[in-house]
MARGU-546499 format. One record per residue (C-alpha): residue number from 1; residue in three letters; x, y, z. Coordinates in nm, 3 decimals, padded with zeros to 5 digits. Example, Ala and Ser with C-alpha at 12.3 -4.5 7.8 and 13.67 -1.06 7.14 Angstrom:
BEGIN
k / r / c1 / c2 / c3
1 / ALA / 01.230 / -00.450 / 00.780
2 / SER / 01.367 / -00.106 / 00.714
END
This chain:
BEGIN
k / r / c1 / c2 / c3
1 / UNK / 00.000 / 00.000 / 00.000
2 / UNK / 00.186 / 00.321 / -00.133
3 / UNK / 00.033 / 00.629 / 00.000
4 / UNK / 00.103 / 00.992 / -00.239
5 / UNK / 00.303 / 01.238 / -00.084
6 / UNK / 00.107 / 01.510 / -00.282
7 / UNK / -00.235 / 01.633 / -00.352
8 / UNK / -00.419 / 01.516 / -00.669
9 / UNK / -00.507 / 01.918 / -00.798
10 / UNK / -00.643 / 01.988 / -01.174
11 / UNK / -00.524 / 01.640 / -01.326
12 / UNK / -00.220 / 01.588 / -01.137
13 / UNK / 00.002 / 01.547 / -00.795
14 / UNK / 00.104 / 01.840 / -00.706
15 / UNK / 00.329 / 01.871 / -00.362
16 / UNK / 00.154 / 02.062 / -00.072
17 / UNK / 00.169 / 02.422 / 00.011
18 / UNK / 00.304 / 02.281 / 00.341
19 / UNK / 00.527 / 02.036 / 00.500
20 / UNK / 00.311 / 01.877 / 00.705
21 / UNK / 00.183 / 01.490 / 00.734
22 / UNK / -00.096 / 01.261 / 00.877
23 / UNK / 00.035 / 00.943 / 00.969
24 / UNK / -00.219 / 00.643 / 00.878
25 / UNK / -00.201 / 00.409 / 01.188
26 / UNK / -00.356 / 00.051 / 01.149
27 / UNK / -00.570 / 00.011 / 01.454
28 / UNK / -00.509 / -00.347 / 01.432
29 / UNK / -00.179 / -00.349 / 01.577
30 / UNK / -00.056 / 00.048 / 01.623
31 / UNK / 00.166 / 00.009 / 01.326
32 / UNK / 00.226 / 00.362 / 01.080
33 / UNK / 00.119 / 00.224 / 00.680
34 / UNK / 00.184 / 00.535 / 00.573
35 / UNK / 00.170 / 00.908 / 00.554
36 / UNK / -00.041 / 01.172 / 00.348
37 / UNK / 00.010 / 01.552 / 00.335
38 / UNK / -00.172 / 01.756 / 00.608
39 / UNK / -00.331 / 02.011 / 00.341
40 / UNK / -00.358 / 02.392 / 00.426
41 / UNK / -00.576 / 02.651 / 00.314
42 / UNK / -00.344 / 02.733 / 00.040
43 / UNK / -00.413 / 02.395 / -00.097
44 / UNK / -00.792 / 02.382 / -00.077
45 / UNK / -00.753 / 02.742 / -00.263
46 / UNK / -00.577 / 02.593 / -00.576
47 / UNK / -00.814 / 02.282 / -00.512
48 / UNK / -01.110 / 02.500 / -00.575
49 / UNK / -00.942 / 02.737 / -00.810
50 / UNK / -00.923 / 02.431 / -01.074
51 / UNK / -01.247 / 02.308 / -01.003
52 / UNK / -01.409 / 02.633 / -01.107
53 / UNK / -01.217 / 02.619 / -01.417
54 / UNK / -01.271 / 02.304 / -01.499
55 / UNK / -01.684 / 02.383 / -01.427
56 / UNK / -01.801 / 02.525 / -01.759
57 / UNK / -01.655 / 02.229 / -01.927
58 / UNK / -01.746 / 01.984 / -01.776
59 / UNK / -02.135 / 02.140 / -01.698
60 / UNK / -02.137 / 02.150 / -02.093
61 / UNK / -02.071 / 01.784 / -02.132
62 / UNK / -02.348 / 01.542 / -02.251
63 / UNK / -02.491 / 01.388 / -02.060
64 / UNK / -02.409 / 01.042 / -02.242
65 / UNK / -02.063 / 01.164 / -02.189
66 / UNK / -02.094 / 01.228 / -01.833
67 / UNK / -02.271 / 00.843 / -01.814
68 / UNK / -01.945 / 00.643 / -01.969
69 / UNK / -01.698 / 00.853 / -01.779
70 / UNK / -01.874 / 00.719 / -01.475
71 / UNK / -01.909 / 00.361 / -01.595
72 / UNK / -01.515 / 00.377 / -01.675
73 / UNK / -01.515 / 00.471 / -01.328
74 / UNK / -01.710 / 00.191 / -01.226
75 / UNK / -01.496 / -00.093 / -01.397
76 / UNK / -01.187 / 00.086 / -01.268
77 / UNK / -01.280 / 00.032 / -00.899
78 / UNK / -01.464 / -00.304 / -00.953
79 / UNK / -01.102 / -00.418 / -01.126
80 / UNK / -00.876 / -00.315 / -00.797
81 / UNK / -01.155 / -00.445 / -00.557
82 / UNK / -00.931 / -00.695 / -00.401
83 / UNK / -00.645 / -00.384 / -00.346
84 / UNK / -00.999 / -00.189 / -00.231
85 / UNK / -01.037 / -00.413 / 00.066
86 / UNK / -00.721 / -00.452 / 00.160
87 / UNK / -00.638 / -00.093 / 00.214
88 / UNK / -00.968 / -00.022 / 00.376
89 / UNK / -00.867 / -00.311 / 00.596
90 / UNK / -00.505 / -00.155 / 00.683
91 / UNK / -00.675 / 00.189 / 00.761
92 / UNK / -01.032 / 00.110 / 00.937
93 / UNK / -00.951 / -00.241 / 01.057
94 / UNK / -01.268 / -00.330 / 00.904
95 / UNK / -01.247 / -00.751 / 00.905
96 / UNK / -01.170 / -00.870 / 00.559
97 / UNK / -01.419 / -01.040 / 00.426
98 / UNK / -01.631 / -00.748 / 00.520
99 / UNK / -01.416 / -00.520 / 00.351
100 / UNK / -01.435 / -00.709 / -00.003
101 / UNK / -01.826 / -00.777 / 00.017
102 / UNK / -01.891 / -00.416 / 00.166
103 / UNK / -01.648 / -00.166 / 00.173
104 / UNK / -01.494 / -00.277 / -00.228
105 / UNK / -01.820 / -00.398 / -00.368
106 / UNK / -02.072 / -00.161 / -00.263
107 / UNK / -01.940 / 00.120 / -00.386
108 / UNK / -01.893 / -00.047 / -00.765
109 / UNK / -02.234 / -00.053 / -00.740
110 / UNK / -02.375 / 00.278 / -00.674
111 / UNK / -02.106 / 00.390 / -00.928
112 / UNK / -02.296 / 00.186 / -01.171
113 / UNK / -02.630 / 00.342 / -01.060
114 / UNK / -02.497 / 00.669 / -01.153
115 / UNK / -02.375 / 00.583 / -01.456
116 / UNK / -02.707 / 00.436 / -01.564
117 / UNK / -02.890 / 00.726 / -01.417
118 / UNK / -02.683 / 01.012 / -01.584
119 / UNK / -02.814 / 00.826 / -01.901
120 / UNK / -03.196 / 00.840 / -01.810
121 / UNK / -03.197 / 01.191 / -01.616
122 / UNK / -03.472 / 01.382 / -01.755
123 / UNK / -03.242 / 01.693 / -01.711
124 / UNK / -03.527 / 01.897 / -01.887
125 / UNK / -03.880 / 01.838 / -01.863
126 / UNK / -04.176 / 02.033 / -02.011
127 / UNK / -04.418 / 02.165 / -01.704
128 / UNK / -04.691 / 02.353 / -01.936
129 / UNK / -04.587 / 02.681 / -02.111
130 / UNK / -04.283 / 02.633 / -01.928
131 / UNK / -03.941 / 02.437 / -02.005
132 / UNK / -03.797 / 02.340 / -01.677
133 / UNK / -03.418 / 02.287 / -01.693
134 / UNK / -03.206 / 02.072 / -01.381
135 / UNK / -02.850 / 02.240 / -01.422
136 / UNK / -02.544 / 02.147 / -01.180
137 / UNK / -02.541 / 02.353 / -00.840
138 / UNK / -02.131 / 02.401 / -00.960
139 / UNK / -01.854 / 02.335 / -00.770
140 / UNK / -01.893 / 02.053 / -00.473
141 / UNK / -01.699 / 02.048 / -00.170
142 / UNK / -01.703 / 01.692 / -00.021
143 / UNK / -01.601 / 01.619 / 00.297
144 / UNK / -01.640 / 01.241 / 00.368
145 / UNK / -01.607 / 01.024 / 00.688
146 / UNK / -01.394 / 00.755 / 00.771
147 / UNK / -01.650 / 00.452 / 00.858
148 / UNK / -01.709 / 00.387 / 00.521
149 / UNK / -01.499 / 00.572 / 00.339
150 / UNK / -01.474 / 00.475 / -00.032
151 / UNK / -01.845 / 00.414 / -00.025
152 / UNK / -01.879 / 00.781 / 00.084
153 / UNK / -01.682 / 00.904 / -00.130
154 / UNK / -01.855 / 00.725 / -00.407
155 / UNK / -02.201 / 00.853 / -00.260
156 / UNK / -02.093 / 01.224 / -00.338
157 / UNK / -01.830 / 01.199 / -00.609
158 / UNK / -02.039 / 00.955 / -00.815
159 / UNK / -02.382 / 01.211 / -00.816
160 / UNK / -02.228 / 01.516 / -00.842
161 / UNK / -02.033 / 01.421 / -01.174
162 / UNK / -02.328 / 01.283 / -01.283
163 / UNK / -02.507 / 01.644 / -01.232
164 / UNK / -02.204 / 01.831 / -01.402
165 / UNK / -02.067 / 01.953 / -01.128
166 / UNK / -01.678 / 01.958 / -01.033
167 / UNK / -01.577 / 01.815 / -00.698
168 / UNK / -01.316 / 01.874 / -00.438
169 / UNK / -01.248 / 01.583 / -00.205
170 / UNK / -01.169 / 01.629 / 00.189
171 / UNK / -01.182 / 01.286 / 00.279
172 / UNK / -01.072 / 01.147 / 00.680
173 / UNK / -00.803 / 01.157 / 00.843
174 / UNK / -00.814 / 00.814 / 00.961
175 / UNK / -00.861 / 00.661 / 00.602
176 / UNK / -00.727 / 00.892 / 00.340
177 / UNK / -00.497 / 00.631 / 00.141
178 / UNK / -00.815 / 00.463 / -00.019
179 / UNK / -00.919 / 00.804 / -00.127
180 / UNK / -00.621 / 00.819 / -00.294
181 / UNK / -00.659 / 00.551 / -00.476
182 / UNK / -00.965 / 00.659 / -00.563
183 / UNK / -00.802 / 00.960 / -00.716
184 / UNK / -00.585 / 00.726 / -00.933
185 / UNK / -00.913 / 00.552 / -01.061
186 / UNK / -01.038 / 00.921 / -01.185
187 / UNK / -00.683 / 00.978 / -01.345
188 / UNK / -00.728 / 00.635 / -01.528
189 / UNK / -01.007 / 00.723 / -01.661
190 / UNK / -00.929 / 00.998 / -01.780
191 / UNK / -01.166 / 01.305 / -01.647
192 / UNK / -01.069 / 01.617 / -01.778
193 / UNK / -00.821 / 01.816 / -01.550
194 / UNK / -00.987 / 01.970 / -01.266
195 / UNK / -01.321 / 01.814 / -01.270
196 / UNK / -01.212 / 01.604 / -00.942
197 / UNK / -00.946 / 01.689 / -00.670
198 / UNK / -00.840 / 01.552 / -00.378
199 / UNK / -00.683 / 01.738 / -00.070
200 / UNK / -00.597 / 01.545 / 00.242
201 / UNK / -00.575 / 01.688 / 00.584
202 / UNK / -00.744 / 01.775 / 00.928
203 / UNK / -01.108 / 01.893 / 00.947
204 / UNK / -01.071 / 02.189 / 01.130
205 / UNK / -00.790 / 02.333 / 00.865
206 / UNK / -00.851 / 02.191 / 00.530
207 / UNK / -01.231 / 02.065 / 00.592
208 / UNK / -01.317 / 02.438 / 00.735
209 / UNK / -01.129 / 02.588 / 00.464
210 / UNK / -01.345 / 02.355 / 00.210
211 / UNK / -01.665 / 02.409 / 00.370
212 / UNK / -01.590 / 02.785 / 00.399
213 / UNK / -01.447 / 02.892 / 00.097
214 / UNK / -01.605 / 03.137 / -00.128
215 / UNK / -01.587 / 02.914 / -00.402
216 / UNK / -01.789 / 02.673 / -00.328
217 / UNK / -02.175 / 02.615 / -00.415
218 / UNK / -02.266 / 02.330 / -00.282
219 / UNK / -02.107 / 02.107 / 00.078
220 / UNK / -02.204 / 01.762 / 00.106
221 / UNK / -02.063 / 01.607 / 00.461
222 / UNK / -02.099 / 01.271 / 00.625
223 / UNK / -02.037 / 01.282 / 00.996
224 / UNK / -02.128 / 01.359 / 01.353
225 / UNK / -02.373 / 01.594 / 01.396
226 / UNK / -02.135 / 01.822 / 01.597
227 / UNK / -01.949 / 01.875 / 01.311
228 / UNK / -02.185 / 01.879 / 01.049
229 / UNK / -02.373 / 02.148 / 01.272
230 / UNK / -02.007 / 02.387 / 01.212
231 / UNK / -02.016 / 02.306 / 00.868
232 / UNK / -02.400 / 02.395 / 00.818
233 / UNK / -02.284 / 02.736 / 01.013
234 / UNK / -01.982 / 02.787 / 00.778
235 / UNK / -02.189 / 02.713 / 00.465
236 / UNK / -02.471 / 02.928 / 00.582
237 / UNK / -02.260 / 03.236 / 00.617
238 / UNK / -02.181 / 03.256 / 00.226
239 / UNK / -02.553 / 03.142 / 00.162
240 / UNK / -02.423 / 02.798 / -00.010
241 / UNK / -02.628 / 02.509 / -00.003
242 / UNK / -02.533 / 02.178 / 00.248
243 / UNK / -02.647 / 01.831 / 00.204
244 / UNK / -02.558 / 01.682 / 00.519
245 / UNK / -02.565 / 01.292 / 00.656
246 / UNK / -02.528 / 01.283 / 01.031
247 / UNK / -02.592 / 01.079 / 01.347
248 / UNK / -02.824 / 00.823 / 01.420
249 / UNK / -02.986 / 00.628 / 01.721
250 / UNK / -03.190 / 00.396 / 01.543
251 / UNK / -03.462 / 00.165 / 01.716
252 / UNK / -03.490 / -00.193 / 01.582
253 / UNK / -03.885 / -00.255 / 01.686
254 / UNK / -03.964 / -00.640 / 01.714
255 / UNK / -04.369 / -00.656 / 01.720
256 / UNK / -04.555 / -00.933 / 01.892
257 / UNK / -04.601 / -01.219 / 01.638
258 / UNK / -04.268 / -01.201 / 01.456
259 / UNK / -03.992 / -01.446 / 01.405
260 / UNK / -03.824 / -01.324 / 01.720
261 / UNK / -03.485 / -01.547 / 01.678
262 / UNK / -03.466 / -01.389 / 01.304
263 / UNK / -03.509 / -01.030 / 01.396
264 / UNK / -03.300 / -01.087 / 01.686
265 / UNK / -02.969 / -01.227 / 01.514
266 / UNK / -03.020 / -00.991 / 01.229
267 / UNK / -03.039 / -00.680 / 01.424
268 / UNK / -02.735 / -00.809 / 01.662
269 / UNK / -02.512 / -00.847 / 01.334
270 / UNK / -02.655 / -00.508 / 01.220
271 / UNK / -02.427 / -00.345 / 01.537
272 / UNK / -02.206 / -00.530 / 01.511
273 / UNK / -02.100 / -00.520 / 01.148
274 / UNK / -01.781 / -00.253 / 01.081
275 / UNK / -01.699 / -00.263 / 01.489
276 / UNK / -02.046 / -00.094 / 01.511
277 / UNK / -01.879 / 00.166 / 01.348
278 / UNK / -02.223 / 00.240 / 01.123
279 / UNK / -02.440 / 00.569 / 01.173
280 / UNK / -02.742 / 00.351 / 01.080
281 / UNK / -02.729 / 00.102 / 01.282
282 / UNK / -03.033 / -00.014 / 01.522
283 / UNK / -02.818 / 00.021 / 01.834
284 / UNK / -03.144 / 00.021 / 01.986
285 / UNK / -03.355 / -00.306 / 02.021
286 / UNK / -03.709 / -00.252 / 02.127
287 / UNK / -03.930 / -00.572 / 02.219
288 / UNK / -04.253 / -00.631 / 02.366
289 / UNK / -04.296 / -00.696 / 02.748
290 / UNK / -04.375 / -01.094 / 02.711
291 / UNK / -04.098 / -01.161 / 02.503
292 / UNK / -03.818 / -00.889 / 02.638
293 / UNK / -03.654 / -01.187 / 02.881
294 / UNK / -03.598 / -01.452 / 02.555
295 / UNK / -03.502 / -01.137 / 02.335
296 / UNK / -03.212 / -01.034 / 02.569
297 / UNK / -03.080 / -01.448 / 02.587
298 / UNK / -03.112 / -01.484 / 02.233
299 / UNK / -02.911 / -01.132 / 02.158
300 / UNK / -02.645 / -01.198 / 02.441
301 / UNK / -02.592 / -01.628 / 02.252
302 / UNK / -02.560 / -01.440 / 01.904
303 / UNK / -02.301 / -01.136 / 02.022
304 / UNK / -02.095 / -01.437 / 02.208
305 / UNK / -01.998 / -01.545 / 01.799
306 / UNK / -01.862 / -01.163 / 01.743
307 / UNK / -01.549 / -01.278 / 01.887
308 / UNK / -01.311 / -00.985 / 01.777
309 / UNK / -00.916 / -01.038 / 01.629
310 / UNK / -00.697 / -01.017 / 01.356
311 / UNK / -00.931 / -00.847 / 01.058
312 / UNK / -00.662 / -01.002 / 00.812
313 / UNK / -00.790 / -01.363 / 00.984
314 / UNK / -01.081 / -01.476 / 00.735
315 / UNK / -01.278 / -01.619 / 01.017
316 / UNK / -01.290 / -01.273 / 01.220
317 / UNK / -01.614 / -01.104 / 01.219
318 / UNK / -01.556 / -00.817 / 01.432
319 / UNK / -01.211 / -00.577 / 01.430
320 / UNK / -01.084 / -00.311 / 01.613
321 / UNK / -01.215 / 00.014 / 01.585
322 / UNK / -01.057 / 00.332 / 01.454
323 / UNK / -00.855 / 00.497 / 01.691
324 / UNK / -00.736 / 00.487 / 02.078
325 / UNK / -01.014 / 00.797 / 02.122
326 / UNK / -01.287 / 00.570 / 01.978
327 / UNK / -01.153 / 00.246 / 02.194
328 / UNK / -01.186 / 00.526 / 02.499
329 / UNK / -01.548 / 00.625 / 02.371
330 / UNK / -01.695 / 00.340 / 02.362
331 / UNK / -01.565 / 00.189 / 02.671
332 / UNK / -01.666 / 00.552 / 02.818
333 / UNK / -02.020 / 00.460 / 02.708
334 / UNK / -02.025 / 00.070 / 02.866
335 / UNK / -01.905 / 00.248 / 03.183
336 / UNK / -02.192 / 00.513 / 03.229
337 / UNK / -02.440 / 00.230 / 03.109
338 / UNK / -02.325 / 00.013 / 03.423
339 / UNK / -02.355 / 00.354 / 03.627
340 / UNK / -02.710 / 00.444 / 03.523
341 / UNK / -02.837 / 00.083 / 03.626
342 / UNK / -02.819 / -00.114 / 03.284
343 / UNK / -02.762 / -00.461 / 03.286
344 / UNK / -02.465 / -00.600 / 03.065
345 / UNK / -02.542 / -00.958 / 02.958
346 / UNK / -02.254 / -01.014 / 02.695
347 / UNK / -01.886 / -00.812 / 02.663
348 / UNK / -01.823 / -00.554 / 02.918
349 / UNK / -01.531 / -00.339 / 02.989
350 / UNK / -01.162 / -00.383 / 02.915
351 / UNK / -01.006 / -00.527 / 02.615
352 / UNK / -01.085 / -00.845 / 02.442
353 / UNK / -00.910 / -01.187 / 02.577
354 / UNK / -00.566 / -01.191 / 02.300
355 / UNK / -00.642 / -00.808 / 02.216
356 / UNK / -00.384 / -00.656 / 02.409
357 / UNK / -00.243 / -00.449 / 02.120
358 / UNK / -00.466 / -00.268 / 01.906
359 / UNK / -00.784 / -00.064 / 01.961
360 / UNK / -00.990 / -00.323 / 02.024
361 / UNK / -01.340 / -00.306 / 02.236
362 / UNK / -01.579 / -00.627 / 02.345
363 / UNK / -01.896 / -00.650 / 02.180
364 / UNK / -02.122 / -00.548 / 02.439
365 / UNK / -02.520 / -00.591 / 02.519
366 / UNK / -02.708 / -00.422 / 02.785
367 / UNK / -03.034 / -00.518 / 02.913
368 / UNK / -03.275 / -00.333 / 03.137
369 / UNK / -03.218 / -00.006 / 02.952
370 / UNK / -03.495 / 00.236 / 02.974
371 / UNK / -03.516 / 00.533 / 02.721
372 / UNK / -03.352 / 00.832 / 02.922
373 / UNK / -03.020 / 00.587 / 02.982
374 / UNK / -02.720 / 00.786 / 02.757
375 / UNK / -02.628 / 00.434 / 02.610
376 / UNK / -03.006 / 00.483 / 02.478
377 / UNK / -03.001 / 00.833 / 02.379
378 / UNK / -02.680 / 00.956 / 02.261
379 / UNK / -02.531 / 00.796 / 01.949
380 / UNK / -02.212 / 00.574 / 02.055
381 / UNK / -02.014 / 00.444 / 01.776
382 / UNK / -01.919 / 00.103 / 01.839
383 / UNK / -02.038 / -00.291 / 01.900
384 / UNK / -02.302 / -00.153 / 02.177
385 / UNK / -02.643 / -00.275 / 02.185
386 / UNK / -02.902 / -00.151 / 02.409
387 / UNK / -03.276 / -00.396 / 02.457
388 / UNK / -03.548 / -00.234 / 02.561
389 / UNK / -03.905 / -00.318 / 02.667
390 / UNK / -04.234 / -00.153 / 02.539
391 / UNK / -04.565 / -00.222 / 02.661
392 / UNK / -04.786 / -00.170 / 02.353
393 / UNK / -04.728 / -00.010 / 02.019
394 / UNK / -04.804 / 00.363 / 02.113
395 / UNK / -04.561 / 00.261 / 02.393
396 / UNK / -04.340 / 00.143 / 02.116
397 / UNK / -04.347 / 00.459 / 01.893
398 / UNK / -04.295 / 00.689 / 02.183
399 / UNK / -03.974 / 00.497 / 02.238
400 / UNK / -03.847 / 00.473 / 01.883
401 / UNK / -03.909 / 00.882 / 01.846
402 / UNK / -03.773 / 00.946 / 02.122
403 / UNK / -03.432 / 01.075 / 02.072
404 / UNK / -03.327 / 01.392 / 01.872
405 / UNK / -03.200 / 01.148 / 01.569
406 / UNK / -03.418 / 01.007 / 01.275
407 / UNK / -03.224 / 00.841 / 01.024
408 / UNK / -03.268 / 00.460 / 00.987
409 / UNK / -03.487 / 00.181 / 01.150
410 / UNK / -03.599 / -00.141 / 01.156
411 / UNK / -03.943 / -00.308 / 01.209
412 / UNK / -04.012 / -00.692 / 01.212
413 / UNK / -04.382 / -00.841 / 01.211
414 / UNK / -04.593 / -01.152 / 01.112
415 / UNK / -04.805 / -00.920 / 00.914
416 / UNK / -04.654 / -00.684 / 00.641
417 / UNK / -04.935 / -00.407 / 00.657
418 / UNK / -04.890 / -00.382 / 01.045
419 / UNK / -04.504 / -00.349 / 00.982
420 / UNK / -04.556 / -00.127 / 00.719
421 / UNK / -04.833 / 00.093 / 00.934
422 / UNK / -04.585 / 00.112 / 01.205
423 / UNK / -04.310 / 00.225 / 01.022
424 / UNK / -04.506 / 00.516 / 00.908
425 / UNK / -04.547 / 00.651 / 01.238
426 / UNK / -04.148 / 00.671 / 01.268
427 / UNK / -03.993 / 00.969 / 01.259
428 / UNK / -03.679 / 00.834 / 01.050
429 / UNK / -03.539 / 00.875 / 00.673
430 / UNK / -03.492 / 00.502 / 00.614
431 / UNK / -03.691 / 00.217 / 00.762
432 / UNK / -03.629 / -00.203 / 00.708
433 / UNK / -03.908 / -00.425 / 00.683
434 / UNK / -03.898 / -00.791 / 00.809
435 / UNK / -03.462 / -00.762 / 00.734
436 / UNK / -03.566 / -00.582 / 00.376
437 / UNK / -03.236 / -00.528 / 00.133
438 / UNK / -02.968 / -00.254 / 00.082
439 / UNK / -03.126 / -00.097 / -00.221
440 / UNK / -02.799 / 00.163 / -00.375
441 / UNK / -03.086 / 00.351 / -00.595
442 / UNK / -03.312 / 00.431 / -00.262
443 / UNK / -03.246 / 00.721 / -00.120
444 / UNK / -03.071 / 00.769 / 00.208
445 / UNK / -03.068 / 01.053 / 00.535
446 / UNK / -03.227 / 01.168 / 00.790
447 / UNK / -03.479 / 01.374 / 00.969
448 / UNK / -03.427 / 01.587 / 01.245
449 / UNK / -03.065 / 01.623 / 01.359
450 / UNK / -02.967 / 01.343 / 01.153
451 / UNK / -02.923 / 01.553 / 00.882
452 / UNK / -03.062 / 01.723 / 00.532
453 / UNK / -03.059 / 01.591 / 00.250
454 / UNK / -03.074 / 01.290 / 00.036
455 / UNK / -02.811 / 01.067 / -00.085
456 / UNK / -02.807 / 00.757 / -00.342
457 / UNK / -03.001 / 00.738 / -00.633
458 / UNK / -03.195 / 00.978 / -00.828
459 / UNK / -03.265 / 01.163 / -00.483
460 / UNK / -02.891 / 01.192 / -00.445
461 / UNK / -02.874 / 01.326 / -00.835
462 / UNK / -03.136 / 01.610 / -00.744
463 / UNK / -02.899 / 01.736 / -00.400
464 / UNK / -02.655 / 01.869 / -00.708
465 / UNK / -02.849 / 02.052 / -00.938
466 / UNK / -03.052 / 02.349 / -00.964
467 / UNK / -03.384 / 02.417 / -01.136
468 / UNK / -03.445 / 02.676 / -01.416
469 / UNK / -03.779 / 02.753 / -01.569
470 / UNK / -03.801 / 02.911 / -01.900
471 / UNK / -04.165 / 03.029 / -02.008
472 / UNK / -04.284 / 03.042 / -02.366
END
């Protein structure tokens, strides 16, 4: 794994304005894999000042055009999937079998929705006397997170080339060599210069620079809500629009009648998939009263198999996470959930038997949670699952609504309708049915302080364009 020493501006590396560097740590085992350039203002300005340029061009592009530069894209990144994984592997720690059927595969796919959609877009439409032209927003500031961090990347790059609009890249700290090879995959395929560019850094000198800079239209960030709340603020002070993907808390409601072993064991892998390192994840289990006792025994036998360990071992399901501040968060989290009178029934504090090295956390269930617990309110970013009880559905929806996020969900029944009447009354952007199907073409975000915005598919399209009505 060969990380650049440069920044990827206006069809080439280019060295930094600066001298500094990020090390890239593999939380596996502490070990440096390499080194990126910690980008400065100076870079995000030529960064921007290329992507301007390169705007009219590119915005005057067919649309067919646009399609097969994508698709090239596409076949680039489906070719190195097997390098994919195993830099996403190095960097996140993500186990590796997840990395090649997640982290490298997933994002060949929404690729290839965009290139199929930048084909279809009805980028004018007649609307009576009136011709109603979609044109791109112009130049993108992306800021992307580490948890998934090609797929994010793909999310944002993917859409907003399909629009017409040029892109500069600010992806994380943590995982910024896969971004570069993401870079190369543009350069193979030969974009015009300027139409993408990469600069590498911190968040609160390159990303504020991005997310500030008078040259940008339009900044689309995945993160913490925190965060995303600064960026929204530095955005909103030169009027630019923000499409922004942020926390989530999201409740996994079990209704009486369904297969309760099923909905169980598929919403204990859904935390526990990527370290529980997943914004969407249903980190919060809700089952009826009757049932609540056999829902907790059947989650803490399932999270006993989550055994964590080397993510290079083929057999490991569950890594390290990030970084020694995320080990520290989470472990902060199992200790005030103890404190406030949960109940842990599988993992606990302190590292994992034969983890000693690394940034490793035990996959960890609580029981006896009850809805104003911080483990139940406040998202926490790791293999943490909290069960809780409900006494009817009302009961049930009160629960699920009850925190300030909304993004995803989950909702298991006997009977479709019900599950499908229930989900309705959940105050969330994305809701599961009965263990329903990652669909890259639906869209994706939140409400409330989970975000604005919409991302995949031909929602994710509209986030970079701009409507024009011409009357005749």
């Amino acid at each position: 794994m060969q990380a650049h020493d440069g920044m990827y501006i206006d069809g080439a590396w280019r060295p930094a304005a600066g001298t500094g560097t990020i090390e890239v740590v593999n939380p596996a085992d502490e070990s440096v894999v390499g080194a990126v350039p910690a980008g400065e203002a100076a870079d995000v300005d030529a960064a921007v000042g290329a992507a301007r340029a390169a705007l009219p061009g590119w915005a005057g592009t067919a649309a067919a055009e646009r399609a097969a530069r994508i698709a090239a894209l596409r076949d680039v990144l489906e070719a190195r999937q097997e390098e994919i994984a195993q830099t996403v592997t190095a960097e996140l720690g993500a186990p590796i079998g997840f990395s090649r059927m997640v982290h490298a595969a997933v994002p060949v796919r929404v690729a290839g929705s965009y290139a199929r959609l930048a084909a279809e877009f009805p980028f004018e439409e007649r609307v009576g006397n009136s011709r109603v032209l979609h044109e791109p927003v112009g130049v993108v500031g992306a800021i992307t997170p580490w948890n998934y961090p090609l797929h994010q990347i793909v999310a944002k790059v993917a859409p907003a080339l399909a629009a017409g609009c040029t892109v500069v890249l600010k992806p994380a700290e943590n995982t910024p060599i896969v971004a570069q090879l993401f870079a190369e995959a543009v350069h193979e395929v030969g974009l015009p210069a300027g139409v993408f560019n990469l600069v590498t850094g911190l968040g609160p000198v390159a990303g504020e620079a991005l997310a500030g800079h008078a040259g940008v239209d339009l900044v689309s960030f995945t993160g913490s809500t925190a965060v995303g709340s600064r960026v929204g603020a530095l955005a909103g002070g030169a009027v630019k629009r923000v499409a922004l993907e942020l926390g989530g808390k999201s409740a996994n409601v079990i209704l009486p009648g369904a297969d309760l072993t099923r909905a169980v064991k598929v919403g204990v892998a859904n935390v526990m998939a990527n370290s529980g390192q997943t914004c969407s994840a249903w980190t919060r289990m809700l089952v009826d009263a009757e049932r609540y006792d056999e829902a907790v025994r059947i989650a803490a036998d399932a999270t006993a198999k989550y055994v964590p360990g080397d993510p290079l071992n083929e057999s490991v399901r569950t890594g390290p996470v990030v970084s020694a501040r995320q080990r520290d968060r989470v472990a902060g989290y199992v200790a005030r959930g103890e404190e406030e009178g949960a109940r842990i029934v599988a993992g606990g504090a302190g590292a994992p038997e034969g983890c000693e090295r690394g940034w490793y956390v035990r996959p960890t269930v609580f029981a006896d949670v009850t809805p104003e617990m911080a483990i139940a309110q406040e998202e926490i970013f790791g293999p943490v699952l909290s069960v809780l009880r409900y006494e009817d559905l009302d009961d049930a929806v009160r629960i699920s609504n009850g925190t300030v996020y909304g993004l995803a969900g989950a909702v298991w029944s006997d009977d479709e309708d019900a599950a499908v009447a229930f989900a309705r009354r959940l105050e969330t952007g994305q809701v599961d049915i009965n263990g329903g199907r990652f669909n890259p073409e639906a869209p994706f975000g939140g409400y409330k302080r989970s975000g604005v915005g919409r991302e995949l598919g031909a929602y994710g399209l509209g986030e970079y364009l701009q409507t024009k009505s011409l009357q005749f």
